[in-house]
Jmol script that loads the backbone (N, CA, C; Angstrom):
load data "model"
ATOM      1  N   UNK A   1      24.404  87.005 -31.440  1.00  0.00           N
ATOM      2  CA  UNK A   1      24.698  87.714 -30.201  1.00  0.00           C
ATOM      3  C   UNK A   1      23.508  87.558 -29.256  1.00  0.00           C
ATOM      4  N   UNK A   2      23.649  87.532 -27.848  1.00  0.00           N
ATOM      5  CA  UNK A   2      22.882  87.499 -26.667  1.00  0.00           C
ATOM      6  C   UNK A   2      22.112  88.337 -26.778  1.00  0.00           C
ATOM      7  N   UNK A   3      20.828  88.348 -26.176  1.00  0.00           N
ATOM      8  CA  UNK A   3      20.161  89.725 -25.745  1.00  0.00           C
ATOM      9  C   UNK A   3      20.914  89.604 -24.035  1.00  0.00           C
ATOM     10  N   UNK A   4      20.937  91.271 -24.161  1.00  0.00           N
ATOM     11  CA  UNK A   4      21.314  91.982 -22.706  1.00  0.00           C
ATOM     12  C   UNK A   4      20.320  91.704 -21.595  1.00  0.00           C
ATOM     13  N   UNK A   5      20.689  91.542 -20.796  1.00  0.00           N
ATOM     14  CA  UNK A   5      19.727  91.092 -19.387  1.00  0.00           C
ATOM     15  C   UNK A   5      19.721  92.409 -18.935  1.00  0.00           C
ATOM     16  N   UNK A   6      18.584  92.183 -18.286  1.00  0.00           N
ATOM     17  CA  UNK A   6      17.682  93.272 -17.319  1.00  0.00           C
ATOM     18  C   UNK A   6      17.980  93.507 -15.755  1.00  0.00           C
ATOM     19  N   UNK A   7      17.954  94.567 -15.401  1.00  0.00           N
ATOM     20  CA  UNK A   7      18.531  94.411 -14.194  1.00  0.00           C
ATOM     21  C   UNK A   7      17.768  93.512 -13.321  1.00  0.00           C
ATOM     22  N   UNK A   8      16.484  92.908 -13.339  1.00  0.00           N
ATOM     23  CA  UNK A   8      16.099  92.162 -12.526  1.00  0.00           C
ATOM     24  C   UNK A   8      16.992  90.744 -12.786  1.00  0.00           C
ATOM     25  N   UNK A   9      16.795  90.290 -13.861  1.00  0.00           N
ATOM     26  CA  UNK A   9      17.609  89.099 -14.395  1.00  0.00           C
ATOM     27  C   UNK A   9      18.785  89.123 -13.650  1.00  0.00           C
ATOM     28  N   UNK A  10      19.816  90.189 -13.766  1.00  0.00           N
ATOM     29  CA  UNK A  10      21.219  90.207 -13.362  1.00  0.00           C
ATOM     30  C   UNK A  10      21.019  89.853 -12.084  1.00  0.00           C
ATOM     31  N   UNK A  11      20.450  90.615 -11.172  1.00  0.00           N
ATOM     32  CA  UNK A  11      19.986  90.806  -9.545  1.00  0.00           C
ATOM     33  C   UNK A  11      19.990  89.042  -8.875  1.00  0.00           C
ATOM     34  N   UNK A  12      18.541  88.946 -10.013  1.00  0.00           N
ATOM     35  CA  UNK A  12      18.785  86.985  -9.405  1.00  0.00           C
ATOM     36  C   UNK A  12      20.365  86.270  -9.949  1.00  0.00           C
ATOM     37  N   UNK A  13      21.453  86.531 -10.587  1.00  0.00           N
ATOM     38  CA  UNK A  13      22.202  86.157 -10.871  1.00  0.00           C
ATOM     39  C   UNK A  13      23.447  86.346  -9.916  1.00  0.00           C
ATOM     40  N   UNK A  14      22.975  87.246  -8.785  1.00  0.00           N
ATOM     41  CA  UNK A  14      24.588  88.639  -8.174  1.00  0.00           C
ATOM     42  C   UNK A  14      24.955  87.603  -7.490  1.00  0.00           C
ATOM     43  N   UNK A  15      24.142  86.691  -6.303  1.00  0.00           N
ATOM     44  CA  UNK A  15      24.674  86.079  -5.445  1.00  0.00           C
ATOM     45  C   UNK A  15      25.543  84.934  -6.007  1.00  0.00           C
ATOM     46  N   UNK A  16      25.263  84.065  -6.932  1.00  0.00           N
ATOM     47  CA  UNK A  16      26.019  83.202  -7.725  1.00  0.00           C
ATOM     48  C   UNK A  16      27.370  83.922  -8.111  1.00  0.00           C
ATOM     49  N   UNK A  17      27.200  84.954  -8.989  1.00  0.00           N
ATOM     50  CA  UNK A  17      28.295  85.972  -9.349  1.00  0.00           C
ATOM     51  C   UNK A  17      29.101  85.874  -8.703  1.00  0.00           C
ATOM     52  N   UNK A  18      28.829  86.306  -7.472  1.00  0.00           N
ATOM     53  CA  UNK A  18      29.807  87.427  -6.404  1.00  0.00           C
ATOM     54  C   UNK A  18      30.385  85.917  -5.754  1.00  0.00           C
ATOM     55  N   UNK A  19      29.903  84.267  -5.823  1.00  0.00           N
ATOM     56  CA  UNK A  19      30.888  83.414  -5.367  1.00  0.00           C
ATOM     57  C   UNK A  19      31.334  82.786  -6.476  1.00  0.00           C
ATOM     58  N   UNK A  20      31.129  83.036  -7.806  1.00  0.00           N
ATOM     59  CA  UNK A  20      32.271  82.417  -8.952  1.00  0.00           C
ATOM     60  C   UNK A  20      33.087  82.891  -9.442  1.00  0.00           C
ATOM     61  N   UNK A  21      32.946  84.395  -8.413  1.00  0.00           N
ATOM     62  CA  UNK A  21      34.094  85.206  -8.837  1.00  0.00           C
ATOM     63  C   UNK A  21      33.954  86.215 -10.471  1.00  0.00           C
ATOM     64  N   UNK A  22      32.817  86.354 -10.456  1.00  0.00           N
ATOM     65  CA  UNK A  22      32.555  87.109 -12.210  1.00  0.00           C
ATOM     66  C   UNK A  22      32.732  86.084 -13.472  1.00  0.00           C
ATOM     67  N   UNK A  23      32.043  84.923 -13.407  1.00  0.00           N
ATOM     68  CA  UNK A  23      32.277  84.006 -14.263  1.00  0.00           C
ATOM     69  C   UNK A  23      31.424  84.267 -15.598  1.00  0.00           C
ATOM     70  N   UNK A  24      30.083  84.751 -15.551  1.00  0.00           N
ATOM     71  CA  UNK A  24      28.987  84.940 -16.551  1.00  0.00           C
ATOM     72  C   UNK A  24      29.244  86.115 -17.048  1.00  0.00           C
ATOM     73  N   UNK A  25      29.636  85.581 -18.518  1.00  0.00           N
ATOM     74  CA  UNK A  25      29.947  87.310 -19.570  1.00  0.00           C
ATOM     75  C   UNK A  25      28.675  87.843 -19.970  1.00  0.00           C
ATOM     76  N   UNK A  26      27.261  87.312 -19.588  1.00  0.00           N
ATOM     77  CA  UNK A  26      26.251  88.729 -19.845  1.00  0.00           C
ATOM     78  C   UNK A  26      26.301  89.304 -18.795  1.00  0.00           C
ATOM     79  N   UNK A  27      26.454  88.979 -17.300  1.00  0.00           N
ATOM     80  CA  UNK A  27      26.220  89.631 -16.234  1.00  0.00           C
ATOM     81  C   UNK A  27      27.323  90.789 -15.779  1.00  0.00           C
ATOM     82  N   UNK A  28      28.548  90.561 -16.828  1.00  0.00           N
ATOM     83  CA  UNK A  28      29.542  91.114 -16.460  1.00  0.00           C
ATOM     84  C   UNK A  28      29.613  92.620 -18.023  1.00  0.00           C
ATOM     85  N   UNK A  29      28.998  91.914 -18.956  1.00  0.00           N
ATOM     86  CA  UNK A  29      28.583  93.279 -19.682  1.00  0.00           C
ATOM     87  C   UNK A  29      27.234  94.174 -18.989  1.00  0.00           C
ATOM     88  N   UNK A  30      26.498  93.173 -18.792  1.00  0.00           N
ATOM     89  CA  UNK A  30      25.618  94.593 -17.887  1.00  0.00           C
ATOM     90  C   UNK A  30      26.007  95.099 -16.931  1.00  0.00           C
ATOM     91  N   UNK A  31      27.069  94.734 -16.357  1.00  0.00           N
ATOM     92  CA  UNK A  31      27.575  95.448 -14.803  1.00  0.00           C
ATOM     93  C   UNK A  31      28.651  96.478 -15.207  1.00  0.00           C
ATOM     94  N   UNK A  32      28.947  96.344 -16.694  1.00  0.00           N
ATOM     95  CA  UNK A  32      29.969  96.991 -17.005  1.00  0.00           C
ATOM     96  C   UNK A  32      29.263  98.811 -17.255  1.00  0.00           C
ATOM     97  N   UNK A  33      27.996  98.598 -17.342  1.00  0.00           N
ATOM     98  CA  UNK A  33      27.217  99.607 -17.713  1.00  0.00           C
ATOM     99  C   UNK A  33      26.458 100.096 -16.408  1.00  0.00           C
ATOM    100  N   UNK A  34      26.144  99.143 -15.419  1.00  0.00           N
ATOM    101  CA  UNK A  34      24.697  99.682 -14.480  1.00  0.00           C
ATOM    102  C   UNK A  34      25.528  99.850 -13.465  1.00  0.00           C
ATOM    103  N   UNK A  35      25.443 100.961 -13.034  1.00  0.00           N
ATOM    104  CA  UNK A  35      25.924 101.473 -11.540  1.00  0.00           C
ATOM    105  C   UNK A  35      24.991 100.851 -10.285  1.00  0.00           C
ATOM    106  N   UNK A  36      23.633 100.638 -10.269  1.00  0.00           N
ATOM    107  CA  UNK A  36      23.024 100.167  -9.415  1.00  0.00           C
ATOM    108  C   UNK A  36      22.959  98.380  -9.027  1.00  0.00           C
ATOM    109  N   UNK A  37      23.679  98.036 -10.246  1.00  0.00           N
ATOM    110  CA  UNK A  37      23.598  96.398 -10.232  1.00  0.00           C
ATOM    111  C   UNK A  37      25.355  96.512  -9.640  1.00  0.00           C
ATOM    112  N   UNK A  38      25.870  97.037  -9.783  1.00  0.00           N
ATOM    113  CA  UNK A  38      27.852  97.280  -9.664  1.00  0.00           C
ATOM    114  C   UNK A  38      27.197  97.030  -7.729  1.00  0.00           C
ATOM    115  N   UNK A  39      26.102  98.628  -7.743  1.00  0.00           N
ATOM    116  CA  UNK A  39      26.313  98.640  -5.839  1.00  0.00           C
ATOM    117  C   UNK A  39      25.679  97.477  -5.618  1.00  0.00           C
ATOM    118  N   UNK A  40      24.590  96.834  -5.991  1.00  0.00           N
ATOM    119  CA  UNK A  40      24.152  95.307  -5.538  1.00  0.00           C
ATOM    120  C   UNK A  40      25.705  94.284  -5.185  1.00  0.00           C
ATOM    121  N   UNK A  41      26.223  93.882  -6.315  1.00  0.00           N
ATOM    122  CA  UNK A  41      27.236  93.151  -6.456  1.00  0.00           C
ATOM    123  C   UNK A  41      28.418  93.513  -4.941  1.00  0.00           C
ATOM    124  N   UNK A  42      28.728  94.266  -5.244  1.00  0.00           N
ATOM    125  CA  UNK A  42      29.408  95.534  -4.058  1.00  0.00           C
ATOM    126  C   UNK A  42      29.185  94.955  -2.422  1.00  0.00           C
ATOM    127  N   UNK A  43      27.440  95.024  -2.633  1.00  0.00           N
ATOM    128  CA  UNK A  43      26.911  94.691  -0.954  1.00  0.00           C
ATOM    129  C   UNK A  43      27.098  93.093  -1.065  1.00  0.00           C
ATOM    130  N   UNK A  44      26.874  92.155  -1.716  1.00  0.00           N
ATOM    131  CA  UNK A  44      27.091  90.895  -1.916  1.00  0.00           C
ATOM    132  C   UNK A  44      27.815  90.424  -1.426  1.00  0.00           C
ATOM    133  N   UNK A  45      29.126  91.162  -2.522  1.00  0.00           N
ATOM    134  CA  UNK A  45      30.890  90.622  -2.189  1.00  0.00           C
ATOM    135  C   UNK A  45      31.433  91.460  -0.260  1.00  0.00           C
ATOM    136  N   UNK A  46      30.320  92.193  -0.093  1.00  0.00           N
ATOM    137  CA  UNK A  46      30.792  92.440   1.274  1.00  0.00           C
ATOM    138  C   UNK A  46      30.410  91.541   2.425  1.00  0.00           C
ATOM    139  N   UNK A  47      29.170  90.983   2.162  1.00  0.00           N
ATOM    140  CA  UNK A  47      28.883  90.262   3.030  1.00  0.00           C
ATOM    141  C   UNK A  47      29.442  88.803   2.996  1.00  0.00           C
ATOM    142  N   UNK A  48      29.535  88.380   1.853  1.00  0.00           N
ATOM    143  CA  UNK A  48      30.921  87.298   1.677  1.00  0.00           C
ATOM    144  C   UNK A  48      31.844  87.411   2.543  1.00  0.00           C
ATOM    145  N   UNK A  49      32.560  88.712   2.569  1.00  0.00           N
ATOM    146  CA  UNK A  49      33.770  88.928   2.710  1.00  0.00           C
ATOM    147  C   UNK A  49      33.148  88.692   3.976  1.00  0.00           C
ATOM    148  N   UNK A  50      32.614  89.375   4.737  1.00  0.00           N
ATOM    149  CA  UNK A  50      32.075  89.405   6.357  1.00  0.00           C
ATOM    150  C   UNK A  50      31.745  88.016   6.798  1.00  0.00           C
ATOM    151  N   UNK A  51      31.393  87.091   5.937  1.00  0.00           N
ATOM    152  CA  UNK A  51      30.592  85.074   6.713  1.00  0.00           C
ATOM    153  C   UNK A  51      32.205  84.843   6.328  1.00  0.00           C
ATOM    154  N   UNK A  52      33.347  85.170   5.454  1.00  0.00           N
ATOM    155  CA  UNK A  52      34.263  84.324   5.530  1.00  0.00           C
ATOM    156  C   UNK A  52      35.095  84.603   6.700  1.00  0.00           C
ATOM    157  N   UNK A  53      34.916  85.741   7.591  1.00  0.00           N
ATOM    158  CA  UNK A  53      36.174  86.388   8.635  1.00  0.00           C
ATOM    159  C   UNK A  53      35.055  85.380   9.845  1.00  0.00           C
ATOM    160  N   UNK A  54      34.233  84.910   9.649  1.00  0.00           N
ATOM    161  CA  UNK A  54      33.240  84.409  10.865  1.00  0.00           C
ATOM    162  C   UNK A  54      34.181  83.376  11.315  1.00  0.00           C
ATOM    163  N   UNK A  55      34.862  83.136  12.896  1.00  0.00           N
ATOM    164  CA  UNK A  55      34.946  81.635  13.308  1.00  0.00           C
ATOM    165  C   UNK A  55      34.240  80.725  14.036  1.00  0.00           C
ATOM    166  N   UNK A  56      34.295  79.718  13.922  1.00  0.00           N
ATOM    167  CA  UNK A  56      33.182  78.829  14.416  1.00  0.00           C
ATOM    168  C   UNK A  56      33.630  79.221  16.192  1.00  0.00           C
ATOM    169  N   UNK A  57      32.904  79.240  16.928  1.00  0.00           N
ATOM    170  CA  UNK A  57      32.416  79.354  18.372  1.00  0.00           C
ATOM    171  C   UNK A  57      32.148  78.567  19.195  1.00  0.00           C
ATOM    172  N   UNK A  58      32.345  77.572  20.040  1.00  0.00           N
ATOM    173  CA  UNK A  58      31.740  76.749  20.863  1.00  0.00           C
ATOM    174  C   UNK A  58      31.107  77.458  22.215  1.00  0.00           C
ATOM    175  N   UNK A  59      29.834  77.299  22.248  1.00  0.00           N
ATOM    176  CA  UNK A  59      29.084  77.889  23.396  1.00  0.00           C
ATOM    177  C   UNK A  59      28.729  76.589  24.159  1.00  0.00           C
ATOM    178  N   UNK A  60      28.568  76.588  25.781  1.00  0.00           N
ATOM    179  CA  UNK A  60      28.123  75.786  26.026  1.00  0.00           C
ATOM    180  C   UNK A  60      26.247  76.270  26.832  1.00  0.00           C
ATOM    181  N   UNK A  61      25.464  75.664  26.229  1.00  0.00           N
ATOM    182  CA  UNK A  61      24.285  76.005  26.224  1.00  0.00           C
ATOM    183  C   UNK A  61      23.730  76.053  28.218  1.00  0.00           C
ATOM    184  N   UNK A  62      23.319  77.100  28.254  1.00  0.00           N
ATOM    185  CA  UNK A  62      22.719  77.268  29.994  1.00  0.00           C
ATOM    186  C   UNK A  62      22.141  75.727  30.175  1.00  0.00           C
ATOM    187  N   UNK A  63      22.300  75.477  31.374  1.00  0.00           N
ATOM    188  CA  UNK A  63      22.209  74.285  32.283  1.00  0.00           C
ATOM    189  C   UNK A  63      20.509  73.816  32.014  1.00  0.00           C
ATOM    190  N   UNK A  64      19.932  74.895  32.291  1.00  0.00           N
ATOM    191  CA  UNK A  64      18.688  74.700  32.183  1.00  0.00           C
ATOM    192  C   UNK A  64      18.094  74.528  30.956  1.00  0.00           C
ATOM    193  N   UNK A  65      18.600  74.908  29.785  1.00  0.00           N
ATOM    194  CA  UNK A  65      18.049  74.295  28.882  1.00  0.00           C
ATOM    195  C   UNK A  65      18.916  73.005  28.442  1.00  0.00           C
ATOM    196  N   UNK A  66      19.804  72.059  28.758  1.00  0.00           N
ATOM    197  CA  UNK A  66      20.169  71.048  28.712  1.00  0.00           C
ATOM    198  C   UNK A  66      19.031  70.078  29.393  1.00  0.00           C
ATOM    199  N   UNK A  67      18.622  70.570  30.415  1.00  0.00           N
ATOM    200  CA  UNK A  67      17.605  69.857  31.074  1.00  0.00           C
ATOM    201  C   UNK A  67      16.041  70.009  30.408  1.00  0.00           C
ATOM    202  N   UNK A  68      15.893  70.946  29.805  1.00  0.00           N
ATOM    203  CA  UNK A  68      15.011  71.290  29.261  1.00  0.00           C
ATOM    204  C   UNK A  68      14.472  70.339  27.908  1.00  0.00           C
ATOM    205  N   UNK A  69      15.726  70.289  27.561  1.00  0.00           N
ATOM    206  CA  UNK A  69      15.791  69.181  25.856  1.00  0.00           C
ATOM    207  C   UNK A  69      15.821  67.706  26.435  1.00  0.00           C
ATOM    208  N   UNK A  70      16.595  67.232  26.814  1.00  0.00           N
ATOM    209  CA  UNK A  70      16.721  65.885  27.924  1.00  0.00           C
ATOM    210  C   UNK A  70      15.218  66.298  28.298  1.00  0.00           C
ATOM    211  N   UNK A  71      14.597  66.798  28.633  1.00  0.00           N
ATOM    212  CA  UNK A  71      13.087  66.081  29.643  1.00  0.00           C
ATOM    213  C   UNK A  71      12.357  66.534  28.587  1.00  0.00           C
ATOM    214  N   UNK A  72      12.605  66.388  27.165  1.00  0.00           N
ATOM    215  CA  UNK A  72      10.908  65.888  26.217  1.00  0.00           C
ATOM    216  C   UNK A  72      11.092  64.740  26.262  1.00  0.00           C
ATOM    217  N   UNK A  73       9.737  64.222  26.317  1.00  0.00           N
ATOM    218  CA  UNK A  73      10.100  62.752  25.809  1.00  0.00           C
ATOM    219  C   UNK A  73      10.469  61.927  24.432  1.00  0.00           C
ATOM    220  N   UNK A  74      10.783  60.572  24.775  1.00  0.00           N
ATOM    221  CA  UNK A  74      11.360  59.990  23.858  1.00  0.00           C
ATOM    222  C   UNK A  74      10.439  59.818  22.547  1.00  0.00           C
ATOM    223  N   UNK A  75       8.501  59.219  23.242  1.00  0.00           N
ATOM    224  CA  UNK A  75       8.170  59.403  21.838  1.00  0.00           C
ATOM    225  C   UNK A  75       6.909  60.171  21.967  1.00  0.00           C
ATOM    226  N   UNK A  76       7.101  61.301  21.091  1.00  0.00           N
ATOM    227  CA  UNK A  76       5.665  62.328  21.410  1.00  0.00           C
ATOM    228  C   UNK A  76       4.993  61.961  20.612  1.00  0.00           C
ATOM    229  N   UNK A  77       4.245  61.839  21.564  1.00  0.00           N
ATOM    230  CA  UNK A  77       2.794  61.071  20.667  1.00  0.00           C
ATOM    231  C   UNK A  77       1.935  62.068  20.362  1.00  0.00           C
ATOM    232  N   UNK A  78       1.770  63.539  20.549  1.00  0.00           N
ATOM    233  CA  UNK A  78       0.658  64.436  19.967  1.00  0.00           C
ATOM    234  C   UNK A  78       1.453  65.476  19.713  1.00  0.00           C
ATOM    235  N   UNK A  79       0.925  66.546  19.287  1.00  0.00           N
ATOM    236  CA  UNK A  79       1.231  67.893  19.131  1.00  0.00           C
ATOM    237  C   UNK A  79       1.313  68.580  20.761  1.00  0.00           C
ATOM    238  N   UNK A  80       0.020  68.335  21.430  1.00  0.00           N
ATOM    239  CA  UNK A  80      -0.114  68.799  22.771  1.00  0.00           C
ATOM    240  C   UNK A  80       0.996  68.818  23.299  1.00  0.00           C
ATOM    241  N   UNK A  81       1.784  67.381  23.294  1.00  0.00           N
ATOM    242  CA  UNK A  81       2.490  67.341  24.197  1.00  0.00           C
ATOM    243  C   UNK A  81       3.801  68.204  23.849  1.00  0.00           C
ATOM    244  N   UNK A  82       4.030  68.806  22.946  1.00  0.00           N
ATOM    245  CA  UNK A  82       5.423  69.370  22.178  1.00  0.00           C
ATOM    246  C   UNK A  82       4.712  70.940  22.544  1.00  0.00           C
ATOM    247  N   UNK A  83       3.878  70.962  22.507  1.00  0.00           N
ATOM    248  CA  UNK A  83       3.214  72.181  22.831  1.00  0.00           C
ATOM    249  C   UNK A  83       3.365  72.844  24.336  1.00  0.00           C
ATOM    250  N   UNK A  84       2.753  71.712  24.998  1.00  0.00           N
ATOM    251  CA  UNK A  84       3.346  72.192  26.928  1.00  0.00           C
ATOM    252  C   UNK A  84       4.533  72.043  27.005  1.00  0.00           C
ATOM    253  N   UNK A  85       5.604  71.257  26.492  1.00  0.00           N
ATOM    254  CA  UNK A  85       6.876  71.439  26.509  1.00  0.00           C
ATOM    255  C   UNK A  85       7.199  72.987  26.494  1.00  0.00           C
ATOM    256  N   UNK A  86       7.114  73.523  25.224  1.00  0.00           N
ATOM    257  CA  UNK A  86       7.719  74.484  24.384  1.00  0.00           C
ATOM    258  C   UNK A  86       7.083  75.851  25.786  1.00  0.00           C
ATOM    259  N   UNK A  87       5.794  75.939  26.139  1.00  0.00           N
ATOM    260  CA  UNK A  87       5.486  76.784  26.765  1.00  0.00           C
ATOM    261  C   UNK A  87       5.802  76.746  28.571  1.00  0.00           C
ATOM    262  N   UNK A  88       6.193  75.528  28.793  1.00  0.00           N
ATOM    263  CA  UNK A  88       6.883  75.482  29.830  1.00  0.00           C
ATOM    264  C   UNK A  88       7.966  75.669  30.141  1.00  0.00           C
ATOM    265  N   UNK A  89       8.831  76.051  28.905  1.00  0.00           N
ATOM    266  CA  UNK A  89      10.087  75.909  28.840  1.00  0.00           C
ATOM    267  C   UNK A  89      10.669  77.309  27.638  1.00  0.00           C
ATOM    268  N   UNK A  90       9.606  78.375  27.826  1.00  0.00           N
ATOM    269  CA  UNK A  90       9.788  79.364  26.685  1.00  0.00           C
ATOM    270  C   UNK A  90      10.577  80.233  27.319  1.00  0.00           C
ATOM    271  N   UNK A  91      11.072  80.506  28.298  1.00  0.00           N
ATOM    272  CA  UNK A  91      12.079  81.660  28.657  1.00  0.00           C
ATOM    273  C   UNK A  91      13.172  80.785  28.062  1.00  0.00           C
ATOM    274  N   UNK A  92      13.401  79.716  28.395  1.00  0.00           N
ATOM    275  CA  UNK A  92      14.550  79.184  28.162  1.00  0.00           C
ATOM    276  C   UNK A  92      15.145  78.823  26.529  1.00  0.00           C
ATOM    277  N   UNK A  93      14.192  78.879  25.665  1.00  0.00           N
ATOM    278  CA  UNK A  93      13.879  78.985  24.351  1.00  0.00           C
ATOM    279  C   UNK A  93      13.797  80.303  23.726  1.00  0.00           C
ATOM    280  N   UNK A  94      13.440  81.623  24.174  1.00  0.00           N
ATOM    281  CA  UNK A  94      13.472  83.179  24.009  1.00  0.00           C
ATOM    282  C   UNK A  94      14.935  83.140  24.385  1.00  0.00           C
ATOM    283  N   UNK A  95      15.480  83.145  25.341  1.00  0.00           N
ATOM    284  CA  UNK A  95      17.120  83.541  25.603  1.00  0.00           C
ATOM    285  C   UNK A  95      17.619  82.676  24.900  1.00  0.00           C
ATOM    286  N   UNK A  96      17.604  81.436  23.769  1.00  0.00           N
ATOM    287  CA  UNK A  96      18.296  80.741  23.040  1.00  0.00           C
ATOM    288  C   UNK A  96      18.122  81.737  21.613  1.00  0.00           C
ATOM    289  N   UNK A  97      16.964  82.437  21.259  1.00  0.00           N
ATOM    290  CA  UNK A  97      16.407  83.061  20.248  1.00  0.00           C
ATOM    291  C   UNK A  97      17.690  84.130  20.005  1.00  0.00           C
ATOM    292  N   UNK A  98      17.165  84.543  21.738  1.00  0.00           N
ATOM    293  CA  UNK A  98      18.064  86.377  21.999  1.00  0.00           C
ATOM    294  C   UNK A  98      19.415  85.936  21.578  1.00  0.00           C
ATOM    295  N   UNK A  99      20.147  85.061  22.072  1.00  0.00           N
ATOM    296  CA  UNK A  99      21.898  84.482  21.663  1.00  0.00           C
ATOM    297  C   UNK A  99      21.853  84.693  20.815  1.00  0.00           C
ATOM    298  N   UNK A 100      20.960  83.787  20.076  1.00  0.00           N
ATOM    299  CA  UNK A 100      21.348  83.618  17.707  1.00  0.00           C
ATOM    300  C   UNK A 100      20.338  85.356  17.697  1.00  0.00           C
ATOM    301  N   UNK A 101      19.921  85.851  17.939  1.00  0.00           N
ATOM    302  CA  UNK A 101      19.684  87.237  17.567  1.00  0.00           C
ATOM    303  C   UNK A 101      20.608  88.598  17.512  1.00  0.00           C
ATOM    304  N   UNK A 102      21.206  88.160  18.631  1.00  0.00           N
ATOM    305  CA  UNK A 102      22.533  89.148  19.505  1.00  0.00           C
ATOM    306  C   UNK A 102      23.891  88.680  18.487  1.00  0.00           C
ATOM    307  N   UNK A 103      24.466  87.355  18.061  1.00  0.00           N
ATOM    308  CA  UNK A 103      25.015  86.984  17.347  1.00  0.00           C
ATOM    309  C   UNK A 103      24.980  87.397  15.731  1.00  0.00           C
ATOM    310  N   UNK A 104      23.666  87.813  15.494  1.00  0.00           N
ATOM    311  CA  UNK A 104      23.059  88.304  13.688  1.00  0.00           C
ATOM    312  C   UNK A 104      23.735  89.872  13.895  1.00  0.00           C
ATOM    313  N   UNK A 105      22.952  90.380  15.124  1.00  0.00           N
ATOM    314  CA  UNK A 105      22.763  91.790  15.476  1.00  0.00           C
ATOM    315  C   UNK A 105      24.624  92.156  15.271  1.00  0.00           C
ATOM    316  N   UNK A 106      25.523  91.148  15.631  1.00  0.00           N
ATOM    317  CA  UNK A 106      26.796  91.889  15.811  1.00  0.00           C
ATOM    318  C   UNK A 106      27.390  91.438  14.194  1.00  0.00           C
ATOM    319  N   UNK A 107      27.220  90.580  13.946  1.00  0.00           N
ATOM    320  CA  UNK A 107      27.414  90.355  12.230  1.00  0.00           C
ATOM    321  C   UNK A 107      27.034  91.466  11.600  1.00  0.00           C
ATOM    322  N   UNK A 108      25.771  92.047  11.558  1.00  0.00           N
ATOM    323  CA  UNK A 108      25.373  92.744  10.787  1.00  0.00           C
ATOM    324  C   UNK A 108      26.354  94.002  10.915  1.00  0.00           C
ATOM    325  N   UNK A 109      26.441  94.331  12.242  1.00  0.00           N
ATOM    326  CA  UNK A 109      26.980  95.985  12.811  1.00  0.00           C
ATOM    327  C   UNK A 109      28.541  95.402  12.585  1.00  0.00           C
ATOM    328  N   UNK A 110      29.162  94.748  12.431  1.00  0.00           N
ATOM    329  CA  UNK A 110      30.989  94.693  11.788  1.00  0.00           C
ATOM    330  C   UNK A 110      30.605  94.405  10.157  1.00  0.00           C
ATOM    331  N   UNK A 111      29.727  94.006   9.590  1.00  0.00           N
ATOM    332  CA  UNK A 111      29.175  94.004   7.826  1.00  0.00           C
ATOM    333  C   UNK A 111      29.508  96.190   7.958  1.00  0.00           C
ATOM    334  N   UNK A 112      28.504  96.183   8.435  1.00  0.00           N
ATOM    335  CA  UNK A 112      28.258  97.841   8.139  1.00  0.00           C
ATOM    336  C   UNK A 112      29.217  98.369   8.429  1.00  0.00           C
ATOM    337  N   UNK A 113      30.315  98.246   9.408  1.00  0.00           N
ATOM    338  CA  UNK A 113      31.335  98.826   9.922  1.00  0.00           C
ATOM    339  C   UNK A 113      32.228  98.804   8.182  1.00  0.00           C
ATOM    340  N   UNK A 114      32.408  97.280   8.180  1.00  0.00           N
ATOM    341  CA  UNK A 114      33.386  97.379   6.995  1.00  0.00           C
ATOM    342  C   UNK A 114      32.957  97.643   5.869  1.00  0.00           C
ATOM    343  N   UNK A 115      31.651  98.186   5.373  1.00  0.00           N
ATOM    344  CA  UNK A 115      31.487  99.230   4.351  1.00  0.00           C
ATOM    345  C   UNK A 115      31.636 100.208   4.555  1.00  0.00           C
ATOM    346  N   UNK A 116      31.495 100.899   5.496  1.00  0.00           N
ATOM    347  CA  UNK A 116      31.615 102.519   5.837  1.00  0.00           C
ATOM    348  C   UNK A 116      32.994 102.576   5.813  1.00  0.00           C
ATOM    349  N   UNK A 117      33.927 101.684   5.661  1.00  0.00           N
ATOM    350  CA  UNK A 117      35.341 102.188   6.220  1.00  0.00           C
ATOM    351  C   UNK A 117      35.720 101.917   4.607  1.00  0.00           C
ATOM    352  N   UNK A 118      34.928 100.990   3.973  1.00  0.00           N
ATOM    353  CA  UNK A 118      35.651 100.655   2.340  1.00  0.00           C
ATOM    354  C   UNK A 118      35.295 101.887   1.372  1.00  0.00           C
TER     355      UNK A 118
END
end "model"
wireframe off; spacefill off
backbone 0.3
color backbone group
């Protein structure tokens, strides 16, 4: 017979778990017992559930940073030069940040929505 895994053991195991669908019979006798590895598993299979309702999006990126990417050059020859790019062109790179930030920010808040309601 197996030795029983530890809840740390199980923990590195949840995310695998929670997409093979409960395939590993030690992880599924210790879960049969630990209430705190059950709520791990729990938050896992929710956030699954939440990246699978995601649909892909087509944005079309502000004007100015189209122009922004188009005018590095073709071959950068230093760091410097990727450097004055990036700082000449950082608002336009912060509001690309804020999008994929604002985009996490609303994932996260419909994740939480649909635990509070489960």
């Amino acid at each position: 017979m197996t030795e029983a895994l530890s809840c740390q053991e199980v923990r590195e195991e949840l995310p695998a778990f929670a997409k093979e669908h409960g395939e590993s019979l030690a992880v599924r006798r210790h879960l049969s017992r630990c209430v705190d590895c059950r709520a791990e598993l729990a938050r896992y299979e929710g956030i699954l559930s939440a990246l699978s309702d995601l649909r892909p999006a087509t944005v079309e990126p502000p004007r100015e940073l189209k122009a922004a990417l188009i005018a590095i050059p073709e071959s950068l020859g230093t760091v410097d030069t990727v450097r004055t790019h990036v700082v000449r062109n950082r608002r336009l790179y912060a509001g690309g940040a804020a999008l994929a930030a604002a985009g996490a920010a609303a994932l996260l808040v419909r994740h939480n929505r649909r635990l509070a309601t489960a």
